[in-house]
N, C-alpha and C positions, 0 to 999 in steps of 0.2 A: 496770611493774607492781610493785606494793609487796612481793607475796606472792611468794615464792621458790618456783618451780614446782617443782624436782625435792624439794623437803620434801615438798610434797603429793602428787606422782607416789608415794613411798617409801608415805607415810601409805595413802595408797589401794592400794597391791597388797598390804603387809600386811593391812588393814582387808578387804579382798575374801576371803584367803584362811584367817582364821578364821570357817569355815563353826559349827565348833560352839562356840566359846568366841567371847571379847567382842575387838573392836576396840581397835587399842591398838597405842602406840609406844614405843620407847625399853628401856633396856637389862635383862639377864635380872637380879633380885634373888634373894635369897633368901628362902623363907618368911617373911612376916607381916615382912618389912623394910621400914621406910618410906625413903619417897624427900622430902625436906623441903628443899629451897631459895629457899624464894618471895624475889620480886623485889622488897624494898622499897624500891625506888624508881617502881614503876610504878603510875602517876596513879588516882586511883577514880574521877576524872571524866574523861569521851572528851567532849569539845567539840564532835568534830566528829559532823555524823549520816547522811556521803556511805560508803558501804562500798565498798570498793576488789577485797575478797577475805574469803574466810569457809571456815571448815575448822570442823568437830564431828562429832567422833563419841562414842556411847552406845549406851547398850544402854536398852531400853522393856519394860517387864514387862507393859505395858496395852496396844500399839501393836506390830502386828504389818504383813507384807507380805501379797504375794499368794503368797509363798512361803513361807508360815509362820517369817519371819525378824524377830530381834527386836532385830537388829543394825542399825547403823544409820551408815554413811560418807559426809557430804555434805560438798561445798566447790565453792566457785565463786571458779575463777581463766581465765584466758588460754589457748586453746588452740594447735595450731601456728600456728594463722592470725592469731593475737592475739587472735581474740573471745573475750571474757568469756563461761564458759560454766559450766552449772548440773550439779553428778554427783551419783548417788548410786553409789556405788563397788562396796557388797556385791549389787547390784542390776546394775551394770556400764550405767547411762543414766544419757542427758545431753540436754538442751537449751540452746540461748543464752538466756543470760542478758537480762534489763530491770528497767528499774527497780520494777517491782512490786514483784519479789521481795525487790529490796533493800530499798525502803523497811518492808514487811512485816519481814521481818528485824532491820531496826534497833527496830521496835515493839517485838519481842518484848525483846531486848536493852534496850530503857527501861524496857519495865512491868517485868520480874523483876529489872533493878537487876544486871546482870551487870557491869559496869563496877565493881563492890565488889569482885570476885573475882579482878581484874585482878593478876596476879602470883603467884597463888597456885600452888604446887607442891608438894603434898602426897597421895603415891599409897600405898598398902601391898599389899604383893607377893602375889599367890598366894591371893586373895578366890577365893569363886564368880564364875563368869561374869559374872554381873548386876552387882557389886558393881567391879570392875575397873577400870582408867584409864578416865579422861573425859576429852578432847582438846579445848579450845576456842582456834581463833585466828580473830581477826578483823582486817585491816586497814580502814584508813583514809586515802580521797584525800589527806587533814592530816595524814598520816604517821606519825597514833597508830595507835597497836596496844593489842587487847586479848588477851590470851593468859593462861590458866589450864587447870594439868592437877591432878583431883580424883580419889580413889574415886567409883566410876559409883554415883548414884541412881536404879535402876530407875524410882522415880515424882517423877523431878523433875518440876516442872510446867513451868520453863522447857525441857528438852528435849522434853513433849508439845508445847508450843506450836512451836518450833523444828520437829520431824516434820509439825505439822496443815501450817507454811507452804508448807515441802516439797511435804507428797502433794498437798494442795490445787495448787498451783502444775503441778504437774507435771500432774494429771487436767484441769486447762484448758486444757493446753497436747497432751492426747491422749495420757496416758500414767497408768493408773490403779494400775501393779505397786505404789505404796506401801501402796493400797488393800490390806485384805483382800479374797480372793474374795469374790464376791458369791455370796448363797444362791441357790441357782437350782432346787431342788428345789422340788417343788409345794403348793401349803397344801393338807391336810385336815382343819385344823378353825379356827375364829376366831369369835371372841365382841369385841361389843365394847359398851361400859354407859358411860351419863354420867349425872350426879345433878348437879342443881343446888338451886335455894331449890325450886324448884314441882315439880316433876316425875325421875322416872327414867326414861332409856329405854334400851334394851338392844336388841342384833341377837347373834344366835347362831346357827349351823349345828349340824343335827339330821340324822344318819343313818336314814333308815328302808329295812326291807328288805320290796319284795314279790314274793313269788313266788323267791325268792332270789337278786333284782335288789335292788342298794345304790341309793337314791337320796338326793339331798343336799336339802332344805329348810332355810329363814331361818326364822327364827322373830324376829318385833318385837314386844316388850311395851314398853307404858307405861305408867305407877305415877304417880298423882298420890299426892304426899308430901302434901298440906298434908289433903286427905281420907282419903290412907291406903288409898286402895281401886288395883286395877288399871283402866287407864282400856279398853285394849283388848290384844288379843293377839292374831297374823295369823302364819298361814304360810303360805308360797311356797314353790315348785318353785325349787332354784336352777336359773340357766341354765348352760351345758357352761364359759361363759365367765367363771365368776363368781370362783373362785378365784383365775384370772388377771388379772381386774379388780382384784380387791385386791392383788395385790403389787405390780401397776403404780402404785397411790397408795403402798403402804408403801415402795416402795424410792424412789420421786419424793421422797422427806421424808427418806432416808437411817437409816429408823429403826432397823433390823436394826444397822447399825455404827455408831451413836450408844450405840445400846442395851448393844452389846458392848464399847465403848470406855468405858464409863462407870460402871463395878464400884467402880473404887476410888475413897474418897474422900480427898481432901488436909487437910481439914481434922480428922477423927479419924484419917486416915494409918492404913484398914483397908477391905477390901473391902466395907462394909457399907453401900454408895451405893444400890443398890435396896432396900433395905431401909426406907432412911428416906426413899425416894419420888424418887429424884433417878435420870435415867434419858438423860442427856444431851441432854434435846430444850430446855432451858430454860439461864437462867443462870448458876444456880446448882448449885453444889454439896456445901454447907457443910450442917449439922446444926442450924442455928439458927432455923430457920424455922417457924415452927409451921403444923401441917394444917387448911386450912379446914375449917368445918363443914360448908356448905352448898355443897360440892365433890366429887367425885372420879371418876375416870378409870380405865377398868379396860380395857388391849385384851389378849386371849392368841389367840396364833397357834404351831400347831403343824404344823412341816412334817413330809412325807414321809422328809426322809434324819433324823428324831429331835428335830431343832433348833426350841426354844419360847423362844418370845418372851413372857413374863411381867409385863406394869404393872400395875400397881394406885399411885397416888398420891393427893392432895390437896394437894400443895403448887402452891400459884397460880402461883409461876416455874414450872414444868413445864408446867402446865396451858397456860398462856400459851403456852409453846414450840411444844407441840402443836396449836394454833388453826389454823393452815392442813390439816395432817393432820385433824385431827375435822370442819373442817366437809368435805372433800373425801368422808370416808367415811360423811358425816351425807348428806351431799347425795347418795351414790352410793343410797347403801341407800334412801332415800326412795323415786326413781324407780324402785322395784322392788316398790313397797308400792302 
């Protein structure tokens, strides 16, 4: 094994036991001291694309656990047994390793072009949390190595992609803690409107009280746009079961943590990603796209413990993204109509 197990053993009981500060190795500085030794002699190109061993750790400003932790200690080296085995360290789980992960892994490593940053060694002392050493090493069956230690960028996008491969990896394999908790509180309210060239239609839940009994009703209007009139409007009883129906399509699409995962945006580098319609169900998430006309998608869901789920877009990537969710929930609500 390329990867020197007792570095990583070290890396991982420190990295575990800054519970409130950022993961991180190597020795005490002084205030706002930099640490500057990069390696110039080590390659910007990694030739080969087998991974042998993998160590990163970060801290994520947008990517959290099931423990509200934003720390973050993975590597995959050899356990006593010799097997290649998968950690997250501040989390303290592991599975064995397969090729998925790696080749996954090496993806992210090509598209964000990490192999440029090979040798780089430049830290400065005594940042906020978020801001602190970044730890990347990676071997290679070819016996290159890629190793770079940076100030932590809360919203790298190569350490988001690095976490999604992770938590992903891990919830297929029966272990969701990278996740965040899932909502599990109850809906009590949800609207949801599609407009397209011909027509609007919209489903929305109505309280009414009789007798000083709360009862829930849908309500379905539809608005032909091209005459401009409404074409019909219908309410229903909902059923005891109806709330419930809808989470089980909303959480089937992952939208609640698509939705929360996807505040900031990278390309104006500011939280203003809902804003200009991007909401993580789609490709994109850049600012350049302009909003169709004869478009848009509006769902709001307001649970019981306070927690709202807020879209309103027209951008066609999004829209797109959402296609299996809309017609699930087009299709649910019909059969009620």
């Amino acid at each position: 094994m390329i990867i020197r197990k007792g570095k990583y053993i070290m890396a991982a009981l420190f990295c575990a036991s800054m519970v409130l500060g950022f993961c991180g190795c190597g020795k005490t500085a002084q205030t706002g001291e930099k640490t500057n030794g990069p390696d110039y002699s080590a390659p910007k190109i990694i030739k080969s694309d087998e991974i042998s061993g993998f160590y990163a750790d970060f801290f994520l400003g947008n990517r959290w656990t099931a423990t509200d932790s934003h720390n973050f200690c993975f590597r995959i080296d050899a356990d006593e047994n010799g097997v290649l085995t998968v950690h997250e360290d501040v989390l303290q789980i592991s599975h064995p390793a397969d090729s998925e992960i790696m080749a996954s892994l090496q993806d992210v490593i090509s598209e964000n072009k990490l192999s440029e940053m090979n040798g780089i060694n430049s830290v400065t002392a005594s940042l906020a949390p978020g801001y602190q050493r970044c730890s990347v090493t990676v071997d290679y069956i070819s016996g290159e190595k890629l190793q770079f230690d940076v100030n932590n960028d809360p919203h790298a996008q190569w350490a988001e992609d690095v976490y999604t491969v992770f938590a992903d990896w891990f919830a297929q394999n029966g272990n969701s803690m990278l996740y965040p908790k899932a909502e599990t509180s109850p809906i009590e309210s949800f609207v949801l409107k599609y407009k397209d060239d011909n027509q609007s239609l919209r489903y929305r839940t109505n309280v009414k009280v009789f007798e000083e009994t709360e009862s829930v009703f849908i309500e379905k209007t539809v608005y032909d746009i091209l005459t401009d009139k409404t074409v019909s409007s219908i309410t229903v009883p909902a059923s005891n079961d109806y709330y419930k129906d809808i989470a089980e399509i909303i959480d089937s699409c992952n939208l609640v943590r698509n939705y929360d995962f996807s505040r900031y945006d990278h390309y104006a580098k500011d939280y203003g990603n809902h804003d200009r319609g991007y909401y993580g169900m789609g490709t994109r998430t850049d600012a350049d796209e302009k909003d169709a006309d004869n478009l848009l998608v509006n769902i709001y869901i307001k649970y019981q413990s306070g927690k709202t789920i807020n879209i309103k877009t027209s951008k066609t990537s999004e829209i797109e993204g959402m296609k299996l969710l809309l017609a699930e929930l087009v299709e649910y609500h019909s059969s009620l109509f």
